[in-house]
C-alpha positions in Angstrom: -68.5 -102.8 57.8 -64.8 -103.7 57.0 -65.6 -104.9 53.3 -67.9 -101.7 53.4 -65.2 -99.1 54.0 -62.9 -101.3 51.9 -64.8 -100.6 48.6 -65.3 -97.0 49.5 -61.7 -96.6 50.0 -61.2 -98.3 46.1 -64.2 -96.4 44.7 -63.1 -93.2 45.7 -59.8 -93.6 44.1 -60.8 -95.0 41.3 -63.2 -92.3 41.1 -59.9 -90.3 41.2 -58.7 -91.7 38.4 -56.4 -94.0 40.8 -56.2 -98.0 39.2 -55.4 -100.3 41.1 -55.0 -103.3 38.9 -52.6 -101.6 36.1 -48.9 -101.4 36.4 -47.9 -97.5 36.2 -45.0 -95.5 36.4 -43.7 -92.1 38.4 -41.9 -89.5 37.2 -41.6 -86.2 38.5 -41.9 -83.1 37.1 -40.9 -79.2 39.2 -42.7 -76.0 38.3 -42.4 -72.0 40.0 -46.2 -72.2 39.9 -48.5 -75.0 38.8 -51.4 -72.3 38.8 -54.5 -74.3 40.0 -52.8 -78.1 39.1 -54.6 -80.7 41.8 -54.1 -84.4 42.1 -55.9 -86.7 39.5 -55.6 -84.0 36.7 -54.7 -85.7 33.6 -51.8 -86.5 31.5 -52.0 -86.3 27.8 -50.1 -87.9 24.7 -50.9 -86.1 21.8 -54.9 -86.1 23.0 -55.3 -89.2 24.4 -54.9 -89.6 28.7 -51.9 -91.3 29.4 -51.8 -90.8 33.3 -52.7 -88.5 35.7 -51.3 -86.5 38.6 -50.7 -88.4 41.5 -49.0 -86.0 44.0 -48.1 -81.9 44.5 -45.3 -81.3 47.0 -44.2 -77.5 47.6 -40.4 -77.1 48.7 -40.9 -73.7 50.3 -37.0 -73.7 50.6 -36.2 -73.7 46.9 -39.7 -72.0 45.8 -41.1 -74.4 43.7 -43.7 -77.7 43.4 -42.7 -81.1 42.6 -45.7 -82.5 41.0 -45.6 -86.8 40.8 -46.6 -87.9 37.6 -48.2 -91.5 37.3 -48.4 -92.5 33.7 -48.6 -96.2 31.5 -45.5 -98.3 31.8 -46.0 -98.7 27.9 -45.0 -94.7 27.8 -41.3 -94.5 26.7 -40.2 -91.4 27.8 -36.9 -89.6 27.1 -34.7 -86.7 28.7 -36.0 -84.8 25.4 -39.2 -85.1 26.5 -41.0 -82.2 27.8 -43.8 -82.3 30.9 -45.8 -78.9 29.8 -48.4 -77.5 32.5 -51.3 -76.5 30.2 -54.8 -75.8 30.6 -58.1 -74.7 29.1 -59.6 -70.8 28.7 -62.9 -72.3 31.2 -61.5 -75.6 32.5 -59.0 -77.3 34.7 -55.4 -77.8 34.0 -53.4 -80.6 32.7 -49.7 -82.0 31.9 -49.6 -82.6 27.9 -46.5 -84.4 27.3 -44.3 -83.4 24.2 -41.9 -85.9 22.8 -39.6 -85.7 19.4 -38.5 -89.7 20.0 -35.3 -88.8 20.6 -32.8 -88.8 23.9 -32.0 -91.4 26.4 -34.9 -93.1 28.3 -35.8 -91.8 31.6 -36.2 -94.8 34.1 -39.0 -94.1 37.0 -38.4 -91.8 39.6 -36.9 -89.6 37.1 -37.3 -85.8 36.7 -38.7 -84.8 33.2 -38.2 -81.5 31.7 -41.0 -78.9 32.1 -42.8 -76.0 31.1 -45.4 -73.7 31.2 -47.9 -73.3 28.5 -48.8 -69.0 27.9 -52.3 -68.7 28.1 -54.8 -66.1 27.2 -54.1 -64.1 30.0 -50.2 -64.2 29.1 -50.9 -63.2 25.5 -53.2 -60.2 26.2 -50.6 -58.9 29.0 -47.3 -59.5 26.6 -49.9 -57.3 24.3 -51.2 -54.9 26.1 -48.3 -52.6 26.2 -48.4 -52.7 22.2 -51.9 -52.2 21.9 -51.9 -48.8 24.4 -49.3 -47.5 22.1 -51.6 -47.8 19.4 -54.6 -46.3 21.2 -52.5 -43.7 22.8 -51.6 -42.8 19.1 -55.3 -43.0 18.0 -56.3 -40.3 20.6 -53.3 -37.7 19.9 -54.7 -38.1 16.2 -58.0 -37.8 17.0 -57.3 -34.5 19.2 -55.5 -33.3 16.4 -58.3 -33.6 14.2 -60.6 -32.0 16.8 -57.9 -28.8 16.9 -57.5 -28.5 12.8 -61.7 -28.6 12.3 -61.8 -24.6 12.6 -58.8 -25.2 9.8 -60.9 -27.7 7.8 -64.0 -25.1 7.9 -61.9 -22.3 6.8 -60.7 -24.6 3.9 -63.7 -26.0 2.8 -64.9 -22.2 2.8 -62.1 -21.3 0.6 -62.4 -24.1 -1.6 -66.4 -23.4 -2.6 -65.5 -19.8 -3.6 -62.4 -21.6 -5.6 -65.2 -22.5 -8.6 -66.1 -19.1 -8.9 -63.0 -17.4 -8.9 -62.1 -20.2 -11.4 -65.0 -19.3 -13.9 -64.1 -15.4 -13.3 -60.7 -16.3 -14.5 -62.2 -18.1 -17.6 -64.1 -15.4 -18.6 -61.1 -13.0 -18.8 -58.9 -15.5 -20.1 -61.3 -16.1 -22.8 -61.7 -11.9 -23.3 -58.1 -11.9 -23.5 -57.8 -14.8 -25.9 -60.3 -13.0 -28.5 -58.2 -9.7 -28.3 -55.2 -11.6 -28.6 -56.2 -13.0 -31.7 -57.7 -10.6 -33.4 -54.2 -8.3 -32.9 -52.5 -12.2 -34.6 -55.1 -11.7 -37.6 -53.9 -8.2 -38.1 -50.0 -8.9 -37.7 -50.6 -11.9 -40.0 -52.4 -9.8 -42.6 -49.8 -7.0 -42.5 -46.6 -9.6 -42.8 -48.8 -11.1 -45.6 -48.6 -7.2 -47.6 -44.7 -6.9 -46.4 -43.9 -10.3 -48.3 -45.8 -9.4 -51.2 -44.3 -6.1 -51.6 -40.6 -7.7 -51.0 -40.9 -10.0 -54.0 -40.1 -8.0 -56.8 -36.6 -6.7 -54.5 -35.8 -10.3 -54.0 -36.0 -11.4 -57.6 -34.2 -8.5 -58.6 -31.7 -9.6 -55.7 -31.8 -13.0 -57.2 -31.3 -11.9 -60.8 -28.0 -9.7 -59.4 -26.6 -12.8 -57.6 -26.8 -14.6 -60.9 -25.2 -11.5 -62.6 -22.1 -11.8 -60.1 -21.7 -15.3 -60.1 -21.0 -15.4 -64.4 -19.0 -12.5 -63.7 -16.6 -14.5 -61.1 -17.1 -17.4 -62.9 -16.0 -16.1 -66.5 -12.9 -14.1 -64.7 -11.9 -17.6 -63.7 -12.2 -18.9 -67.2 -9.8 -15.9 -68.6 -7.1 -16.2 -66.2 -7.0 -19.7 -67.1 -6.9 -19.7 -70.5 -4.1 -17.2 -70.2 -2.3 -19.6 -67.9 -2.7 -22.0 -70.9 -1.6 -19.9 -73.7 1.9 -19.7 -71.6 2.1 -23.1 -71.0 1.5 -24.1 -74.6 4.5 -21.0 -75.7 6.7 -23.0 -73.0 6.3 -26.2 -74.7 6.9 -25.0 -77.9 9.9 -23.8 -77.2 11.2 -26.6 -75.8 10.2 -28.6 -78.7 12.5 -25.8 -80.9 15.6 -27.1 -79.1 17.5 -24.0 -79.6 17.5 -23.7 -75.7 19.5 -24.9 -72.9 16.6 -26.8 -71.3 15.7 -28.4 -74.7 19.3 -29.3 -75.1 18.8 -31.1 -71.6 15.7 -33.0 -72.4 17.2 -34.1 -76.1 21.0 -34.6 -76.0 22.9 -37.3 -73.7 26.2 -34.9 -74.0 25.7 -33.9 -70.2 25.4 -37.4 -69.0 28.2 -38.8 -70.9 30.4 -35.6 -69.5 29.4 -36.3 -66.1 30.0 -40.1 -65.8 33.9 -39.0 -67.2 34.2 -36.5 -64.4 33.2 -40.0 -61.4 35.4 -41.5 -63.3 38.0 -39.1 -63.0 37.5 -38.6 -59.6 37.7 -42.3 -58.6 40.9 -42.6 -60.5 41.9 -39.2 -58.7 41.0 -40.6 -55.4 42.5 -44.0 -55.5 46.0 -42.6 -56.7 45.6 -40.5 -53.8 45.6 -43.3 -51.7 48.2 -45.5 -53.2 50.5 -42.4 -53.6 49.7 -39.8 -51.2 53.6 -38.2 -51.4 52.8 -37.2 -54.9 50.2 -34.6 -52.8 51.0 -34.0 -49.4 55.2 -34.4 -50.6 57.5 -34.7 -47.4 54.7 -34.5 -44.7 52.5 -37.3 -46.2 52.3 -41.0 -45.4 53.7 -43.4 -47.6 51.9 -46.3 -49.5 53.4 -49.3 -46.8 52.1 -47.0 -43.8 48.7 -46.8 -45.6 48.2 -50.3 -46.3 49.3 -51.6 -43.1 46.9 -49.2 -41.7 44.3 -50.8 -43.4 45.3 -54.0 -42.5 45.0 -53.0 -38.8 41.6 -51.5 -39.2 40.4 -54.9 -41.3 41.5 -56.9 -38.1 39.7 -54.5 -35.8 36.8 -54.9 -37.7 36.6 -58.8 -38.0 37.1 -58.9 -33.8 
C-alpha cells in the first residue's frame, strides 16, 4: 500500500509536469493579475518549454501574485530578461520568456522582470472607442442622406427637363446664328461696294502725295544750290586777295607784327622789374628790395 501511494504521489506530479530526476531552477516573477495562470502552466523560450509554473502566492497586502517559476538550470537568465504572462484566444495561459542576451545573470530565487501580453480582448477595447466614432459618423451621414432625398428628387427632376431646355436653346441659338449671318453677308457685300468706289479717291490721293513730295523735295534742292552759289562767290573772293581776310590767309605780316609786340612786352616787363623807379618814381621799390624779395620767396619755396 505504501509503494502504492508512493507512485501515485510521483505519477501525479509528473503528470503535472513536476520531474523529479532533473536539476531545475526558481525564479519568481509578480503580476496585478495573472488572469487564469495555475500551477504546471508552461514556460516557453522562443517555442520550446523550458519550465513550468510551480507556485501562485497572492499578497493581498501589496495587491499582487508572486508566481514561482521552475525552469532548466541550462537557462541563463539576465535582469534584461523579461517573464511575459501570455496566452492563447481558446487556450490556457503561459509565461513566454523574452531575452536580448544582455544584463547581469540572475542567480535563483531571483525576481525577473514581467509583463502582461494585450490580447484580443485588450485590442478590441483600446479600439472600440475609435471604431464608435466611425460609426457614429456613418449614421449622421446616413440621416443626412435620408433628409437631402426630397433634395435629390427635386434635382434629378430638374436635371431631366435640363436636355430639353438645352435643345430649346439650340434651336434659337441656331435661328439667331442664320440671321446673324445673313446681316455679316450683307455688311460684307456693302463694305465690298464702299472699297471699290474709294479706289479711284485714293489713287488720286496717292498721285497728290507724290505731287507734294517733288514739290518739297525740289524746294530743298533750290535753296541749296543758292546756299552754294554764295559759298562759291565767298571763295572767290578770298582767292582775289584784295580783302582783309585774304590778306590774313596769304601774308605772314600779322604774325611777324605780333611776335614784335611779346617781345616788346617781355622786354617791357622785365625792365619793370629790374627798374621799377623808372615807373612808380619815389613811391616804388628799388631793384635790391626786389631781388631780396625774391630770394626770400625762393627759400620759402624750397622749405
Amino acid at each position: 500500500m505504501i509503494v502504492a501511494i508512493t507512485l501515485l504521489y510521483f505519477g501525479f506530479n509528473f503528470l503535472k509536469g513536476i520531474d523529479f530526476f532533473t536539476t531545475n531552477k526558481k525564479y519568481y516573477a509578480i503580476y496585478q493579475n495573472v488572469d487564469g495562470l495555475t500551477e504546471s502552466n508552461q514556460v516557453f523560450l522562443n517555442g520550446l518549454a523550458v519550465g513550468r509554473v510551480s507556485g501562485i502566492e497572492i499578497q493581498q497586502m501589496k495587491n499582487r501574485v508572486v508566481v514561482e517559476l521552475e525552469i532548466q538550470s541550462e537557462i541563463i537568465i539576465t535582469d534584461s530578461s523579461i517573464a511575459r504572462l501570455n496566452g492563447q484566444l481558446l487556450g490556457g495561459r503561459f509565461i513566454q520568456l523574452m531575452m536580448d542576451g544582455h544584463g547581469k545573470v540572475l542567480e535563483p530565487k531571483d525576481t525577473i522582470p514581467s509583463d502582461v501580453a494585450k490580447g484580443l480582448m485588450d485590442f478590441i477595447t483600446q479600439n472600440a472607442g475609435p471604431v464608435a466614432d466611425m460609426l457614429g459618423n456613418v449614421n449622421i451621414i446616413l440621416e443626412g442622406l435620408a433628409r437631402n432625398t426630397g433634395r435629390l428628387d427635386t434635382l434629378f427632376m430638374g436635371l431631366q427637363e435640363t436636355p430639353v431646355i438645352l435643345n430649346r436653346t439650340i434651336r434659337n441659338t441656331n435661328t439667331n446664328m442664320s440671321e446673324l449671318t445673313a446681316s455679316f453677308k450683307e455688311v460684307a457685300g456693302n463694305l465690298n461696294a464702299s472699297l471699290e468706289q474709294l479706289k479711284p479717291t485714293l489713287s488720286n490721293f496717292k498721285t497728290i502725295s507724290d505731287s507734294l513730295k517733288m514739290l518739297k523735295l525740289n524746294g530743298t534742292l533750290n535753296r541749296t544750290q543758292e546756299s552754294l552759289t554764295k559759298l562759291n562767290q565767298t571763295l572767290d573772293r578770298l582767292n582775289k586777295g584784295d580783302n582783309t581776310m585774304s590778306k590774313l590767309m596769304t601774308e605772314d605780316t600779322l604774325y611777324v607784327n605780333l611776335n614784335k609786340l611779346l617781345l616788346s612786352l617781355d622786354t617791357l616787363a622785365k625792365h619793370f622789374n629790374e627798374n621799377p623807379k623808372h615807373f612808380l618814381g619815389p613811391l616804388g621799390k628799388s631793384k635790391a628790395k626786389i631781388e631780396r624779395d625774391l630770394a626770400r620767396q625762393r627759400e620759402k619755396e624750397k622749405k
